[in-house]
N, C-alpha and C positions, 0 to 999 in steps of 0.2 A: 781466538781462544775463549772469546765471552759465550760460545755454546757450549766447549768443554767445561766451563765454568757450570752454568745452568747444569748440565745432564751429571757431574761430578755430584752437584748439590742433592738431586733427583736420589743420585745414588748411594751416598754417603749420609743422608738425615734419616735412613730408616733404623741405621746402628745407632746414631748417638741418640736417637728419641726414646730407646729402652729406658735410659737412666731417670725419663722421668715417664713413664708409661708404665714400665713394668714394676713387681713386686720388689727383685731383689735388690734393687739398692736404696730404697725407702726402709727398707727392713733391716740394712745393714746399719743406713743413719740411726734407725731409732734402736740397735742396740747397742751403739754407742751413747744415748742417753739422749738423742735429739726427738722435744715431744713432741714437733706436729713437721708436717710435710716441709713447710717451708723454713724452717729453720735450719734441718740437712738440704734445701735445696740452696738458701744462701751461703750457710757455712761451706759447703762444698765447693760450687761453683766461683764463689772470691777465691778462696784459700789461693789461686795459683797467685791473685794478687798480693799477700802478703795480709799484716796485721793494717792493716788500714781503713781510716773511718767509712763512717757509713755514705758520708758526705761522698767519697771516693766509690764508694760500690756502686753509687746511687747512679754515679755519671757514666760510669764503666757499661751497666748494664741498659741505662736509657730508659729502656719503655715501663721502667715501673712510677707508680702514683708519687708523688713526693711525703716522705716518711716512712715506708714500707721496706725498706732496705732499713731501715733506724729501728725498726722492729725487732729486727733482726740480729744486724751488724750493731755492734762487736757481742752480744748477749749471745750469741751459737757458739763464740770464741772461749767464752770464760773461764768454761770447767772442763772442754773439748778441745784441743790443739786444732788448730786448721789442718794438720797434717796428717790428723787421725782422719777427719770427714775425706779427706782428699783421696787417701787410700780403701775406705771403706764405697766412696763412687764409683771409684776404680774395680773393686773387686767385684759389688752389686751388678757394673752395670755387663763388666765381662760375663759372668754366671747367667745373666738375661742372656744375652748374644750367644753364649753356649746353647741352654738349653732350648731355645727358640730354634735352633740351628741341627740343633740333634748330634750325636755323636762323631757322626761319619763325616759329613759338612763341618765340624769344627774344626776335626783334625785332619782337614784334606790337605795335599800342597797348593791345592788354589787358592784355598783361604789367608797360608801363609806367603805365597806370590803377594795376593790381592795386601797384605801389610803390610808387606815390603817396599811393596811400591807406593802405597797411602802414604806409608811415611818419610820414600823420597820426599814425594811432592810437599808434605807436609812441616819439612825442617829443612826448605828452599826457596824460602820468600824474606825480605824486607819486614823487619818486624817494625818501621819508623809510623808510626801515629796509630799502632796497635797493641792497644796495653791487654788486653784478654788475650789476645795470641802469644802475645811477649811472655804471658803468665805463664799459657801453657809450655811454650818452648824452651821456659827456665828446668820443667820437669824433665826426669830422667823417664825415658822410653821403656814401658816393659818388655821383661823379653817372650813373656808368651803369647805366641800369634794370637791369637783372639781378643788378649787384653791389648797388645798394640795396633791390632787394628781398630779398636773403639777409642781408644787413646786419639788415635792420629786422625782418624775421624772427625772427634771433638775437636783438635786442635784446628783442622782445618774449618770447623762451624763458625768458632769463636773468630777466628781469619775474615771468613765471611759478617759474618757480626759486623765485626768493627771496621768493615768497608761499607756495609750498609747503614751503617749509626753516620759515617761519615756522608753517604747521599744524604739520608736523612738532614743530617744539617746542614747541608748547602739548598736543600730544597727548602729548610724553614719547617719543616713537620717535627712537630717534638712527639715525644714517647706513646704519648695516649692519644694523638691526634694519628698519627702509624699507626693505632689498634685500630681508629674507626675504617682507615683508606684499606685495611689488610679486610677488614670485615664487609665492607663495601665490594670489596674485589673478589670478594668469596660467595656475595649474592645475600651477606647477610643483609634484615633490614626488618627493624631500625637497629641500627650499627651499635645503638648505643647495651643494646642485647648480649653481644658478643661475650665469651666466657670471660676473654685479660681483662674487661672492664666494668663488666655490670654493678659489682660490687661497691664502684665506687661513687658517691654521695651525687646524687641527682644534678646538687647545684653545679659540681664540678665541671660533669657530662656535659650540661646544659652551656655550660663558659665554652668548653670542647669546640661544640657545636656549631654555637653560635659565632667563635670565630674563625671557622673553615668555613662559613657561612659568606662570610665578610672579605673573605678571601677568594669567592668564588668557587672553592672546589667541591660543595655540596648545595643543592638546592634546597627550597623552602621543604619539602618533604624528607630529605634526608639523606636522600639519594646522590651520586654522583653529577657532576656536569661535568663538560667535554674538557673544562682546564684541570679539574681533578682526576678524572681518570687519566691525561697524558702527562698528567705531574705522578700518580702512581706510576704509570710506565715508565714513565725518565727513570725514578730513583729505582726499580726493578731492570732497567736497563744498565744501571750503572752500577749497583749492587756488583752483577754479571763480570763488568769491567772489570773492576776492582778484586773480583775473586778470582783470576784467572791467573797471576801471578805463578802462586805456587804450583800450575800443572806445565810450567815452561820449563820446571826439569826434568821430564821428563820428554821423551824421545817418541814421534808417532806410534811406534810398534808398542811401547812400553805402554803408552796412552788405550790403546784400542785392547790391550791384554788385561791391565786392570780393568776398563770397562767387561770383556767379555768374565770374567772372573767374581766381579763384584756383581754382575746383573743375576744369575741363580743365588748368590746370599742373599740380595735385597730383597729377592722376588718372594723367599721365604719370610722375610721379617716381616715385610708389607702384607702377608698372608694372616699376618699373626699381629696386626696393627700393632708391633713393636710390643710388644704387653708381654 
């Protein structure tokens, strides 16, 4: 199952990447009063969590800087309901996935097969040591096919998430140490370049660095060595594991009809770099 997993992933990240690529659910945030990107990106994205500190956001989501979730959390909450950002991501990121999709493609019956069956697999897993999935799985399902297929999409992202937060910590990589090995695995270089973390304060970087350094999984130049690239393989292979769960209920035939269903939507959204 850890290929179904992988090629699931392949297929399913081009819907839920609207919601931060394209226009209309930035647009929806901020007419609900949210002023800059990341504040409808955190209020949105917790809310399945509940009112809870930033302390709690901060570990949920992993790979941000320590503080930047405190930016944020609870200051997106105060004048905005969590529940308002929740349904206006919703709505944004559906309308992206619409109109990406064109009229005909939206309201095909493939498209609503291919959300039928996302959201078997997607409200058929273990929610035990998965607080982001558990968020999303607390939410009610929309009923219109294009909002529940990015819906259940999402939910299964967030699945995968917090299967790979959990390699992550048994391999010892914390949050911004993940940005450099994802950036390294990507041919970035110097890693420390990379868009999730340029911004943050040299000396940080530099700590980063220096102790994957020490660990062996990056050389004097910056670059990977062979214990660091097969430690990114490990937690990339185990990621896989771990997200495979939710496609076991589904049945071969079911399996191979979502794929065939979901490869003409994706192949248009990937056409349209999700925007």
């Amino acid at each position: 199952m850890t290929h179904t997993a992988r090629r699931m992933f392949e297929l399913l990240e081009p819907i839920c990447l609207v919601t931060y690529f394209a226009d209309e659910c930035n647009e929806e945030l901020a007419a609900l009063g949210h002023r800059t990107y990341w504040d409808g990106y955190f209020a949105s994205r917790a809310a399945p969590l509940g009112r809870v500190p930033a302390q709690v956001v901060h570990a949920a989501f992993y790979n941000f800087a320590e503080g930047e979730a405190a930016r944020h959390i609870p200051g997106a909450w105060e004048t905005i309901p969590p529940e308002a950002s929740l349904a206006a991501r919703e709505r944004g990121s559906a309308a992206s996935v619409r109109r990406i999709l064109g009229a005909e493609r939206a309201g095909s019956p493939g498209l609503v097969r291919a959300a039928d069956l996302t959201t078997k697999a997607a409200t058929s897993a273990p929610t035990e040591g998965r607080p982001m999935y558990a968020g999303m799985r607390a939410l009610p399902v929309p009923g219109d096919p294009v909002a529940r297929l990015w819906h259940s999409a999402t939910m299964l992202r967030e699945h995968r998430g917090d299967g790979h937060i959990a390699a992550l910590v048994g391999a010892r990589i914390g949050g911004t140490e993940a940005h450099v090995l994802d950036a390294l695995a990507q041919g970035i270089h110097p890693p420390e370049s990379f868009g999730r973390i340029h911004h943050l304060p040299k000396e940080r970087l530099a700590a980063v660095m220096a102790g994957l350094r020490e660990r062996g999984l990056v050389d004097a130049d910056g670059r990977f060595t062979e214990a660091g690239r097969a430690t990114k393989q490990r937690v990339e292979a185990l990621t896989d594991e771990l997200a495979a769960p939710p496609y076991e209920a589904l049945s071969p035939a079911e399996l191979a009809e979502l794929v065939a269903e979901l490869e003409p939507l994706t192949a248009a959204l990937v056409a349209a770099g999700s925007r």
